[in-house]
N, C-alpha and C positions, 0 to 999 in steps of 0.2 A: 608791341610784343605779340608773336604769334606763338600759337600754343599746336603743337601737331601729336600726332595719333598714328601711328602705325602698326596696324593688326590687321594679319599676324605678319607676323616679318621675318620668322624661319621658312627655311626650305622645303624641309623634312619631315615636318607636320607642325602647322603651325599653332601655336600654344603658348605664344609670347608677346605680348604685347609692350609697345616702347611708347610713352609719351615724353616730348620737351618741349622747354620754351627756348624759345630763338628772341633776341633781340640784338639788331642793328648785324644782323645775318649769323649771329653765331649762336651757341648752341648755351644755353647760361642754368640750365637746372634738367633733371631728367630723372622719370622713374620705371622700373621695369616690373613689370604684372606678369607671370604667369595664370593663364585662365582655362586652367584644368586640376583635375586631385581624382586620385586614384586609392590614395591608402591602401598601397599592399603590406605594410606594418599591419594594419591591424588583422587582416585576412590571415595572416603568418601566426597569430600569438592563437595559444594551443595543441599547434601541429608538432609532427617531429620534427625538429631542427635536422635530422641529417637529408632529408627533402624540401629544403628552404631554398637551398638554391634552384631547385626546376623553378619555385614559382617567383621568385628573384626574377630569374634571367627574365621573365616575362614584364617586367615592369617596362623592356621597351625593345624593339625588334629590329632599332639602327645598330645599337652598343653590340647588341650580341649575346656574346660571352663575360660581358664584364662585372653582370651582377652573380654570375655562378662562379667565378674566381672569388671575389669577394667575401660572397656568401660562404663556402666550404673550408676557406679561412680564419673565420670568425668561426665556426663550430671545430675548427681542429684548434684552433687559439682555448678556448674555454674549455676545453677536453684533454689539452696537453697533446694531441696525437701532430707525430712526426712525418712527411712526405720523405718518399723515396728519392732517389736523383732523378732519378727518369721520368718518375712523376711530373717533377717539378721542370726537368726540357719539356717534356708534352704541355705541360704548360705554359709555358714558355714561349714555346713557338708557338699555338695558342692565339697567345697573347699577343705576339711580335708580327703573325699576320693580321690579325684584327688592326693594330697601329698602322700599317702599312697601308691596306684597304683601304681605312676610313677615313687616315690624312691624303690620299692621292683624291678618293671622293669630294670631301669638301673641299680640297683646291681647285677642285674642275666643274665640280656639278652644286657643291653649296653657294661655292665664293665669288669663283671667277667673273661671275654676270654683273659683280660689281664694280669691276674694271674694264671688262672686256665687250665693246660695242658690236653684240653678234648681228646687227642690222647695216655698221660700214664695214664690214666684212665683206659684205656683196660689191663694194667700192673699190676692193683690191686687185692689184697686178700680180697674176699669181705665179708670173716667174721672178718677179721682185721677192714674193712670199717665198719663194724655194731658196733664194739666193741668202736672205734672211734666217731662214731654219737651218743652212748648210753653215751660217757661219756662228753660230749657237750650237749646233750637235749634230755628231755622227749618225742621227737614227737615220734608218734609211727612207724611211718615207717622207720623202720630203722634195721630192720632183715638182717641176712646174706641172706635168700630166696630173697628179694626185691632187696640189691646189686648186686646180681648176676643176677636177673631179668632184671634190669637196664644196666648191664655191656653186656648180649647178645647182649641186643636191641641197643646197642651200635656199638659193633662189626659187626653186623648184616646189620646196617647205614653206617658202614666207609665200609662193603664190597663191598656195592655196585660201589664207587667210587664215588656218588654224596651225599656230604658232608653238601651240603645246610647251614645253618646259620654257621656253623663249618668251610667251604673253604677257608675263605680269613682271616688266621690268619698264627701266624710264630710257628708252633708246635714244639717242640725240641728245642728253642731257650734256649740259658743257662741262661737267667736270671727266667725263668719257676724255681721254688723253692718247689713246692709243694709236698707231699711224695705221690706214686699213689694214698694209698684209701683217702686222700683229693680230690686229684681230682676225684676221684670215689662219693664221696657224695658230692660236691660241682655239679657234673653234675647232679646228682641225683636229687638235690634241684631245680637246672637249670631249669629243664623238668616239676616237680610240678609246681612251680611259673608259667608257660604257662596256668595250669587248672586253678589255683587259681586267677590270674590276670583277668581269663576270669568270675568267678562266681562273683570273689568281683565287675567288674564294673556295675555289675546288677541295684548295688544300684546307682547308674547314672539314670537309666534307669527310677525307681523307680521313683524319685525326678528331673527329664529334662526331660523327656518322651523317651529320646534315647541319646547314646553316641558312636561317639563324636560327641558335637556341639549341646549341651544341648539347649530345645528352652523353656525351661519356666521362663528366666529371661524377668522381665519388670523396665524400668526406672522406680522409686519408690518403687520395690520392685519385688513381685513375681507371678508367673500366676498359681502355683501348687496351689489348690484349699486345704482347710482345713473345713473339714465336718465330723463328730464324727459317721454321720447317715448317710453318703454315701457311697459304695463303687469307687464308680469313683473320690475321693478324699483321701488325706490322712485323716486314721482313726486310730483305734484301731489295728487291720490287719497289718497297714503300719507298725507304728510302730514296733511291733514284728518282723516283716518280717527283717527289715533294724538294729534291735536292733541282729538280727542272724548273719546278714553279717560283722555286725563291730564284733560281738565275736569271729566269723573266723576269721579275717582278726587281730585282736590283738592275738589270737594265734598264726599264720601263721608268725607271726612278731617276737614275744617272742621266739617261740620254733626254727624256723628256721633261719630266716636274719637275726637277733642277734646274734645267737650263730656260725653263717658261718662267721659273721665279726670277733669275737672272735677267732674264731679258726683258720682263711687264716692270719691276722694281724702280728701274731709274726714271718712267717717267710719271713713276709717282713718291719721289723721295722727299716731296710733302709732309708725305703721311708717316713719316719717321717722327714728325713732331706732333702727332695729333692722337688721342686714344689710350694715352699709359694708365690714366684711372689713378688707384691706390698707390703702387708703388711697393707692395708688400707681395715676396711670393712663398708660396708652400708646396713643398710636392714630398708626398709619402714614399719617394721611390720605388723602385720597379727592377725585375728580372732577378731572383733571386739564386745564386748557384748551390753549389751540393752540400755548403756551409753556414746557407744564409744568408752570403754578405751581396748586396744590390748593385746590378751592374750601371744601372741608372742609380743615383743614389739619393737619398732623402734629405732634406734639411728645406730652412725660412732664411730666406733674406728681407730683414726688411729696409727700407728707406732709401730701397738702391746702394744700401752698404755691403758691395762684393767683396771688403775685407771681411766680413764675417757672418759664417753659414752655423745657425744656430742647430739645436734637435727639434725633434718632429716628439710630441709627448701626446699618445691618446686621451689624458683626461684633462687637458688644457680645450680642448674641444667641446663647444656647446650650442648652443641654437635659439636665438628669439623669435618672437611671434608678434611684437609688439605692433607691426605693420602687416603681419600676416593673417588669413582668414580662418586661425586657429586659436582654442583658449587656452592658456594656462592660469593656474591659479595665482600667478603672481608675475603678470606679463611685464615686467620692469625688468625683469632675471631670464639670465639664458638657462636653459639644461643640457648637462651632461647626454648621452642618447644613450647609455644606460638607465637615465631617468627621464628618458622623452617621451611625449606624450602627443598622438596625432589625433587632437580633437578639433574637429571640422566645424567651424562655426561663421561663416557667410555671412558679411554685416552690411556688403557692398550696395553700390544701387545699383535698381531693380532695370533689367536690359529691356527695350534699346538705351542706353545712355549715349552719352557724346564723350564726358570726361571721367575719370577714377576718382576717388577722395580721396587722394594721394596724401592730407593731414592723418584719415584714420589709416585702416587696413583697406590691402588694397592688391595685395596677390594671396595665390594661394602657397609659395615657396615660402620657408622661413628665412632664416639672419644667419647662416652660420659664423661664428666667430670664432678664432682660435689664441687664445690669453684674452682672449676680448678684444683682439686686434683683425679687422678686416683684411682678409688675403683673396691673391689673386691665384688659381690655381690651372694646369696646362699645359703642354707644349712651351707657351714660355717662361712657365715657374720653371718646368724640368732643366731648358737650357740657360735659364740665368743662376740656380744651385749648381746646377755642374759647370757651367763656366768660373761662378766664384771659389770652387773648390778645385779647381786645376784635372776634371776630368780629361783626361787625354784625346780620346775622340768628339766630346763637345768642343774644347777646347780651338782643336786644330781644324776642325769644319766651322763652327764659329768665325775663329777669325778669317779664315777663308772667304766664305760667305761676304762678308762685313768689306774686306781689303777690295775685292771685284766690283764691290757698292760706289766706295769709298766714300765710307761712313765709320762711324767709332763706335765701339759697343752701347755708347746712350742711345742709339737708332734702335734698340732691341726694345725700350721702352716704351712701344708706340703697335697701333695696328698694323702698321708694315712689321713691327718686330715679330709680331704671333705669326705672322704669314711665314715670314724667311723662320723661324724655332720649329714649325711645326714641318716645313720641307728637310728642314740641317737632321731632326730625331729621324723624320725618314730617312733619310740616307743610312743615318746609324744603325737604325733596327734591320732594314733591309741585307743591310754587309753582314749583321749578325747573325743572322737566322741563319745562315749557313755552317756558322761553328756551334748551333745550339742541335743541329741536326747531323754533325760530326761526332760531335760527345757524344748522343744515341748509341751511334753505327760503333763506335771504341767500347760503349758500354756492352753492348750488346755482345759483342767480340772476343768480348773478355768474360764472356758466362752471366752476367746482370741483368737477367730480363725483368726485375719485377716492377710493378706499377704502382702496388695496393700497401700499405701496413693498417692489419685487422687488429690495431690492437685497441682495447675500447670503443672496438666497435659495436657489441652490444650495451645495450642501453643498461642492462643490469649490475653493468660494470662500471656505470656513470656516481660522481658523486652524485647529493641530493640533489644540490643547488649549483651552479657554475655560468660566469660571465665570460664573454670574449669578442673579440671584435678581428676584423681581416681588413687589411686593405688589400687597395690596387690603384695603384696610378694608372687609371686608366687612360685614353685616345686625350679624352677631353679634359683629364685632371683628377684630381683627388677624390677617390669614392672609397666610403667607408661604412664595413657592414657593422655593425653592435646589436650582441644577441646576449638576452637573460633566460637560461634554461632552466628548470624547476621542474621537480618531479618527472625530469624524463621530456616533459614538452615544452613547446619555446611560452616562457612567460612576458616578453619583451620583445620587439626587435625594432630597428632603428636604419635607416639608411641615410646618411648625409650624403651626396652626389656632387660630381664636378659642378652642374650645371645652379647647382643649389648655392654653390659656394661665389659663384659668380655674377649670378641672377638674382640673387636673394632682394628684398628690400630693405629698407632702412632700418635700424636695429633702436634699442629703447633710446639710446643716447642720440638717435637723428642721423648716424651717420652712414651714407647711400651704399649699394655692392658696389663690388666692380664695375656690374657694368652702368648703371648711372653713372658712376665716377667716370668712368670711363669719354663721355659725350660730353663731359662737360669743356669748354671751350674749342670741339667744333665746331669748323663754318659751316655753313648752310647754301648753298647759292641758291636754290630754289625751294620754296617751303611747301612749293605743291607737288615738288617731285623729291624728296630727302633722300637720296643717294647718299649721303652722307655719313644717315644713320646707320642703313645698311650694311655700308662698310665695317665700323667698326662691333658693332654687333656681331656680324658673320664671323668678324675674326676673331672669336670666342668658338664660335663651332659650337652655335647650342645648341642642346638636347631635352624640349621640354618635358617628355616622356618621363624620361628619369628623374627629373628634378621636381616635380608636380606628384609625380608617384599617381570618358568622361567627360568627356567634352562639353560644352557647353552647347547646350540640345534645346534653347530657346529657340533659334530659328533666327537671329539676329544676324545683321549682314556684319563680315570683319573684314572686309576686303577693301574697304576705301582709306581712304588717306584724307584726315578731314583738318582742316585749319580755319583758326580762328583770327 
C-alpha cells in the first residue's frame, strides 16, 4: 500500500490538500483537507446587513461576484424586498459573464495541463497542426505560419529554463495521450484564452464599474444607472458596446472551447468511467426572469434516478463538523446555517507532519449535507437536473455533445462528464446573454429604466427580528448565503459554498464528500507522479477561498509529493 500526499493541488491558490491510498495501482480510500479559515461569518455578525455583501464578495477574488449576488439575496429574502426586471437582467448578465469567463478559464488555465503535454508540443508538425484545427473549426487562426509561430515562442520559453505557469506539472507522464499537434493547438488555444479572458471581463467593468469585486450591487436591486440621454449611464453605446463582447465571447466558445473538448475527449473516453463519486446532484438553479421562474432550474437527482427531479427545500440543509477543525456542542448532529456556528478549534498535528489524522478532524471545511444525504454540486448537478427534467437547450446540446462522443448519458457520470457539462452550460449562457441584453434595450424602450425598489430600505422600517437566505448557483455550484438580522444588525450569518459541498470531509456517520468519493477506484500509474489525482480533482474546479472562508504561515514546505 502506498499512501500519497498532494499539497496543494489547485491552481488558483492553493489551499487543498488530497491524500490516498493506492493498492495494486489503484486508488482504494481518500481524504480531502482544506488548510485555510478565514471566518468571514464571524467578522459579518453585528454589522448592517445591507453591506454584507461588499464584505462577502471578498471571501475570494476568483468567484467575483458570486458572494454579492448571494449575499443581497439573502437580505432581500428576510426583508421581503422585490427586484425590478432590469435589476435582475443586470444581474443576470452579471452572472452569465462570470460563467462564461471562469468555465473557458478553468478549461484552459486550470485543467488542461492535465491532459495536455505542453512539453511534446515542441514535437509537432505544425502544418499537420493546421490541418488538424481546420478540420475541428472555422476559427481562423489556425495556419501552419501561426503553429509554428506558436511552437517557437514556445521553445524559446522552455529554453530559458524558467517555465513559469508550465513548471510544476509531470511532463512525459504515460498517461499524457495526446498526439503532438493536439498538444500543439491545445496550447495554442491555451495562450489566446489569456487575451480573450482579459478583453471579455471588460464587460464586468462596463456593468460593476471594475472587476473583481464589482460594486454596483444594492440590496433591492442595482446602483448601475439607466439613462437613454446620458453617457455616464447605460444607454444606447452601452448596449452595442456589451452586445460586441458577448458576440466574441460566443464565438470564442463555439469555434474554440467546443471544438478543443471535441477533439482532446476521445482520446481519453477512459475517464468516462472513472471519478462519478456519490451519484447524488443538487443545484439551487439559476437565472431568474421578471417572474421568478429559473431559466436554469433547481432540483436533486439522486441515484442517477433521471426519472425523478425532486425540490430544492432551504431547511433540509445542514453542516457537520464532526471531521472538521470546528466545535459544536454536539458534533454527532448537523446545523441548520441559521443555527450554525463557526467555532474555530485546531486539534490537528503540529506542522511539518507528513500525514492528516484523517480518524479525527482533519480540515478546516465542514460536512454539508442536504436531508442528510451527500450531494454533488456544479456544472454537472446543473446539466444532469436539466437533462432529467427535459430542459430544452440542456437537452438538445447534451445529446449532441454525447452523439459526437458516442457515448450514452452514463458518460456524464464521470470526470470526462464535468468537463463536456461545464463546456455544454457554456455554450448555453453564452447564446443567452444576448437575449438577456435584448430584454434591457425593449425595456428601456418602452420607458422602464428603473434599477432600485426603496422599499424597506430604511432600517426603521425593518421588523425587530427577521431571517433569510439567497442563493446562487454559482460557476462552481450551489452557494448559499443564511442571514439572522436583529435589532437592525446581522446577528448570524452563514455561507455554505460550492466548493464546501464538494470538498467537505466526512460527516458524523463516516461518509467521505464528493470529492473523496470521487477517487476512489482510480488508477494510479505512477504514485510519484499522480496525474491521476489531479485529474479528477480539477474537474470540480475548486475554489479553496470560498470554501475555507490565512494561510498557513508556519513556513512549511507544501509543494512535494511524498509517498510512502
Amino acid at each position: 500500500m502506498a499512501k500519497i500526499v498532494v499539497d496543494p493541488i489547485t491552481r488558483i491558490e492553493g489551499h487543498l490538500r488530497i491524500e490516498v491510498e493506492v493498492n495494486d495501482g489503484v486508488i482504494t480510500d481518500a481524504w480531502s483537507s482544506t488548510t485555510m479559515w478565514r471566518g468571514i461569518e464571524n467578522i459579518l455578525k453585528g454589522r448592517d446587513p445591507r453591506g454584507a455583501w461588499l464584505m462577502t464578495q471578498r471571501i475570494c477574488g476568483v468567484c467575483t461576484t458570486v458572494h454579492a449576488l448571494a449575499s443581497v439575496r439573502a437580505v432581500e429574502d428576510a426583508l421581503g424586498i422585490e427586484v425590478p426586471p432590469n435589476a435582475q437582467l443586470l444581474r443576470n448578465m452579471i452572472a452569465g459573464i462570470q460563467f462564461v469567463q471562469d468555465h473557458v478559464i478553468h478549461f484552459y488555465h486550470l485543467h488542461a495541463l492535465d491532459w495536455v503535454d505542453i512539453v511534446n508540443a515542441l514535437e509537432a508538425d505544425p502544418e499537420a497542426t493546421s490541418k488538424l484545427a481546420q478540420s475541428v473549426s472555422d476559427w481562423p487562426l489556425s495556419s501552419t505560419v501561426y503553429f509554428k509561430g506558436v511552437q517557437d515562442r514556445l521553445k524559446a520559453f522552455v529554453g530559458t529554463g524558467q517555465l513559469g505557469p508550465f513548471a510544476n506539472a509531470y511532463w512525459g507522464h504515460s498517461a499524457y495521450q495526446l498526439p503532438p499537434e493536439a498538444n500543439l493547438m491545445a496550447t495554442a488555444h491555451y495562450l489566446e484564452a489569456l487575451d480573450w479572458q482579459r478583453e471579455f471581463i471588460k464587460a464586468h467593468a462596463i456593468l460593476g464599474a471594475k472587476n473583481p469585486h464589482l460594486q454596483t450591487y444594492l440590496v433591492g436591486g442595482m446602483a448601475t444607472p439607466i439613462d437613454p440621454n446620458s453617457q455616464a449611464a447605460i444607454n444606447a453605446d452601452t448596449i452595442a458596446t456589451l452586445k460586441g463582447y458577448f458576440a466574441n465571447a460566443k464565438k470564442f466558445v463555439e469555434q474554440v472551447y467546443l471544438p478543443d473538448v471535441l477533439a482532446v475527449a476521445p482520446f481519453y473516453l477512459d475517464w468516462a468511467g472513472y471519478g462519478e463519486g456519490i451519484g447524488n446532484f443538487m443545484t439551487y438553479g439559476e437565472f431568474p426572469n421578471a417572474n421568478g421562474e429559473l431559466w436554469l432550474p433547481a432540483g436533486i437527482v439522486l441515484n442517477r434516478d433521471l426519472s425523478k427531479v425532486l425540490p430544492v427545500e432551504q431547511d433540509k440543509v445542514s453542516e457537520y463538523v464532526t471531521h472538521s477543525w470546528f466545535s459544536y456542542e454536539d458534533e454527532s448532529a448537523g446545523l441548520h446555517p441559521w443555527a450554525g456556528e463557526t467555532n474555530a478549534n485546531y486539534t490537528g498535528p503540529k506542522p511539518p507532519y507528513d500525514f492528516l489524522e484523517t480518524d479525527n478532524k482533519y480540515s478546516w471545511l465542514k460536512a454539508p449535507r442536504y436531508d442528510d444525504q451527500v450531494m454533488e454540486v456544479g456544472p454537472l448537478a446543473r446539466m444532469i437536473v436539466g437533462y432529467a427534467m427535459g430542459h430544452e437547450g440542456i437537452t438538445s446540446t447534451v445529446d449532441l455533445v454525447l452523439d459526437k462522443l458516442g457515448v450514452g448519458p452514463e458518460a456524464l457520470y464521470s470526470t470526462l462528464g464535468r468537463i463536456a457539462s461545464r463546456c455544454i452550460e457554456t455554450v448555453l449562457i453564452a447564446d443567452q446573454l444576448d437575449g438577456w441584453i435584448n430584454q434591457l434595450a425593449e425595456n428601456i424602450a418602452a420607458g422602464d429604466i428603473k434599477i432600485h425598489n426603496g422599499t424597506m430600505w430604511k432600517p426603521e422600517t425593518w421588523p425587530a427580528e427577521a431571517q433569510g437566505y439567497g442563493w446562487h448557483d454559482a460557476p462552481r455550484g450551489a452557494l448559499g448565503h443564511w442571514i439572522h438580522i436583529k435589532d437592525q444588525k446581522i446577528e448570524n450569518y452563514q455561507c455554505v459554498v460550492p466548493s464546501t459541498w464538494n470538498g467537505g470531509p466526512r460527516d458524523a456517520k463516516g461518509r467521505p464528500g464528493p470529492y473523496e468519493a470521487a477517487l476512489i477506484g482510480t488508477p494510479v500509474a505512477d504514485p510519484e507522479k499522480p496525474l491521476e489525482v489531479l485529474r479528477t480533482i480539477h474537474s470540480f474546479d475548486p475554489c479553496m477561498a470560498c470554501a475555507a472562508h490565512i494561510v498557513d504561515a508556519t513556513g512549511r514546505e507544501i509543494t512535494q509529493v511524498k509517498v510512502l
